[in-house]
N, CA, C and O atoms as CSV, one atom per row, in Angstrom:
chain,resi,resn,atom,element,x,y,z
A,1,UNK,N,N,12.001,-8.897,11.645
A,1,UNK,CA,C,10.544,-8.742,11.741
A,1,UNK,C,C,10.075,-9.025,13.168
A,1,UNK,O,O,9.005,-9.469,13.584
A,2,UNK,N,N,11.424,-8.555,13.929
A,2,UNK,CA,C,10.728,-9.038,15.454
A,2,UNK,C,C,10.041,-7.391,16.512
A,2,UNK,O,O,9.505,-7.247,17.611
A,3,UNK,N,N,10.432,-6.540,15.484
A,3,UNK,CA,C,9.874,-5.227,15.740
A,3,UNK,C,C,8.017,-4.999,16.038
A,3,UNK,O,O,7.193,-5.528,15.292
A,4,UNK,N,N,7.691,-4.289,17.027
A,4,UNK,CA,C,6.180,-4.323,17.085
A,4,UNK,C,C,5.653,-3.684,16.382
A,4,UNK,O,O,4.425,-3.770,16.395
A,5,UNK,N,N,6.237,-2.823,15.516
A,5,UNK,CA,C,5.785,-1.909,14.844
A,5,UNK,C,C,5.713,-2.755,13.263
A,5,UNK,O,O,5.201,-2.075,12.373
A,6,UNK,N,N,6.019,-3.677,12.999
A,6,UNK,CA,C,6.531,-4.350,11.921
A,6,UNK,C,C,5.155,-4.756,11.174
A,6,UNK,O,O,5.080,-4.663,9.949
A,7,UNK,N,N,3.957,-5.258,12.036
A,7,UNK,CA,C,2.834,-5.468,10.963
A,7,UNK,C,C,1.965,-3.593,10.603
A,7,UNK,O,O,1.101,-3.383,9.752
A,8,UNK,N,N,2.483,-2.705,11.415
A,8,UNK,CA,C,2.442,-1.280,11.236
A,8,UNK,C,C,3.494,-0.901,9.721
A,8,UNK,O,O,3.084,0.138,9.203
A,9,UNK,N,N,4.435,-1.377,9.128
A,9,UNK,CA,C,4.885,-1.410,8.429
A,9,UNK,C,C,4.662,-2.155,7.191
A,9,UNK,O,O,4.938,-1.907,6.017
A,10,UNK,N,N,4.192,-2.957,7.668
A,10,UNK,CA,C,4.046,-3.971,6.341
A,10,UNK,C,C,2.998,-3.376,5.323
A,10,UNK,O,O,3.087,-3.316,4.097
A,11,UNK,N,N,1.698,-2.832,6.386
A,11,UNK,CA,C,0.560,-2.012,6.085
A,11,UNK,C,C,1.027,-0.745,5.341
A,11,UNK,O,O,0.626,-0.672,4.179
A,12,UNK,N,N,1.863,0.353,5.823
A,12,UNK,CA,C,2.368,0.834,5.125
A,12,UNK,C,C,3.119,0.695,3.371
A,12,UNK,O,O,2.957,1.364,2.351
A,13,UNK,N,N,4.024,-0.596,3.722
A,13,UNK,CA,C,4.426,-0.849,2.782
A,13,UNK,C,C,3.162,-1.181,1.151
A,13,UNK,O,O,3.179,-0.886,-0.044
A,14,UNK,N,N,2.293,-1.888,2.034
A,14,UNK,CA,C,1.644,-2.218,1.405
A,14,UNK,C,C,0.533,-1.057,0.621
A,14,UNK,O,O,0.171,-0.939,-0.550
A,15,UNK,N,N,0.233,-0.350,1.785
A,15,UNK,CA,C,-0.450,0.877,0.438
A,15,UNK,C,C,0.474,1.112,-0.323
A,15,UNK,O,O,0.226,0.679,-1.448
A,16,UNK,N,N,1.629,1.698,-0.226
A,16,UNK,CA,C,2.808,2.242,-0.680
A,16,UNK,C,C,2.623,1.597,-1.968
A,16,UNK,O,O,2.385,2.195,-3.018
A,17,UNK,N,N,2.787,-0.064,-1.779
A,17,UNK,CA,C,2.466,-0.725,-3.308
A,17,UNK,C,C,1.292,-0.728,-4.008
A,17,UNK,O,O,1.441,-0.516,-5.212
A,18,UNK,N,N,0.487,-0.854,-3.739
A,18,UNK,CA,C,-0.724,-0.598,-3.938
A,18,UNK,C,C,-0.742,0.889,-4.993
A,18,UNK,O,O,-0.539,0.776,-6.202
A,19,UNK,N,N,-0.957,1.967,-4.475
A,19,UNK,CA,C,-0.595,3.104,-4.912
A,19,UNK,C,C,0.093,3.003,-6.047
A,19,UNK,O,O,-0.301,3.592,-7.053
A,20,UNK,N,N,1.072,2.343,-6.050
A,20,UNK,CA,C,2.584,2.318,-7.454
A,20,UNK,C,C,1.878,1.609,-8.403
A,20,UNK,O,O,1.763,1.924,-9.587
A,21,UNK,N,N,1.275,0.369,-7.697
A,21,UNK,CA,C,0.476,-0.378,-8.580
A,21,UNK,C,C,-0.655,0.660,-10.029
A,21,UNK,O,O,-0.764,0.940,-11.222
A,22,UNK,N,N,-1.130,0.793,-8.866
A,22,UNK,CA,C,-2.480,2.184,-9.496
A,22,UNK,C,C,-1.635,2.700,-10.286
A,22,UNK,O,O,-1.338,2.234,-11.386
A,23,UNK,N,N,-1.209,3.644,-9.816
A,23,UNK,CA,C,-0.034,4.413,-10.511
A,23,UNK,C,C,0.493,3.982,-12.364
A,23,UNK,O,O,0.769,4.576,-13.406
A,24,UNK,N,N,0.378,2.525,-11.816
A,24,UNK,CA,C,1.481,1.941,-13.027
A,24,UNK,C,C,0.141,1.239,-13.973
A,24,UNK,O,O,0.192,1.140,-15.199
A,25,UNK,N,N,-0.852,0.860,-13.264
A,25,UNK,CA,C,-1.800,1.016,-14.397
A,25,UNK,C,C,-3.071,1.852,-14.616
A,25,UNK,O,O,-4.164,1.663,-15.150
A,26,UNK,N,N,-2.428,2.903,-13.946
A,26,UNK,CA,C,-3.230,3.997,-14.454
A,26,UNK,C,C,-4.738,3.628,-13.918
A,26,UNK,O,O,-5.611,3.496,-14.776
A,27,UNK,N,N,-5.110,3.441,-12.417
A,27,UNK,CA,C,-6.190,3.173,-12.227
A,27,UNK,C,C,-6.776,4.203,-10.843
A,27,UNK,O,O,-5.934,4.509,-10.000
A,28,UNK,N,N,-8.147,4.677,-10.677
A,28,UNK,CA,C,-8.048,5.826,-9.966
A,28,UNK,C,C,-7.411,5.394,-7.965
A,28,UNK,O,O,-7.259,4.274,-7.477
A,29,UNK,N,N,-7.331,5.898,-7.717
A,29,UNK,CA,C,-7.241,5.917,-6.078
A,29,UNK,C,C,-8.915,5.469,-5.437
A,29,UNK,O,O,-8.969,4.918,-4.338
A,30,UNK,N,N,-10.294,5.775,-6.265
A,30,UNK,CA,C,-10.818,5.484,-5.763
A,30,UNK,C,C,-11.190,3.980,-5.698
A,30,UNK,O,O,-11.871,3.399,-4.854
A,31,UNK,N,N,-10.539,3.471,-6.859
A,31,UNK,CA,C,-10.849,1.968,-6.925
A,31,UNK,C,C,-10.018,1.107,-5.489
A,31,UNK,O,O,-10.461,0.083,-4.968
A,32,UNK,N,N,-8.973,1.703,-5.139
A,32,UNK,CA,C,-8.222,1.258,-4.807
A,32,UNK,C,C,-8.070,1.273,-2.884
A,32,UNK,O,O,-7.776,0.505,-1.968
A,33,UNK,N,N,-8.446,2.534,-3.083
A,33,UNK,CA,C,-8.926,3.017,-1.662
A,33,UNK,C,C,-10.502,3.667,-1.563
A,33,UNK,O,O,-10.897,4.818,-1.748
A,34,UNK,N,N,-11.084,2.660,-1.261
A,34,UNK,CA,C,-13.058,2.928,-1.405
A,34,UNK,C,C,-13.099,3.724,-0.146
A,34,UNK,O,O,-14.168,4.176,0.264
C-alpha cells in the first residue's frame, strides 16, 4: 500500500463493493450513488 495510486484504488475498490452490495440486496444505484 506504498503505491500512490493506492487510495485511487481503494476508491475503486470500494464502489466496486458497494455496487455488489446493491446488487446483492437488490437496491437501486440511485440510492447508492445520489
Amino acid at each position: 500500500m506504498s503505491h500512490p495510486e493506492s487510495p485511487a484504488h481503494s476508491s475503486q475498490t470500494l464502489l466496486r463493493g458497494n455496487k455488489a452490495e446493491a446488487g446483492r440486496i437488490h437496491i437501486p444505484e440511485n440510492i447508492v450513488s445520489p
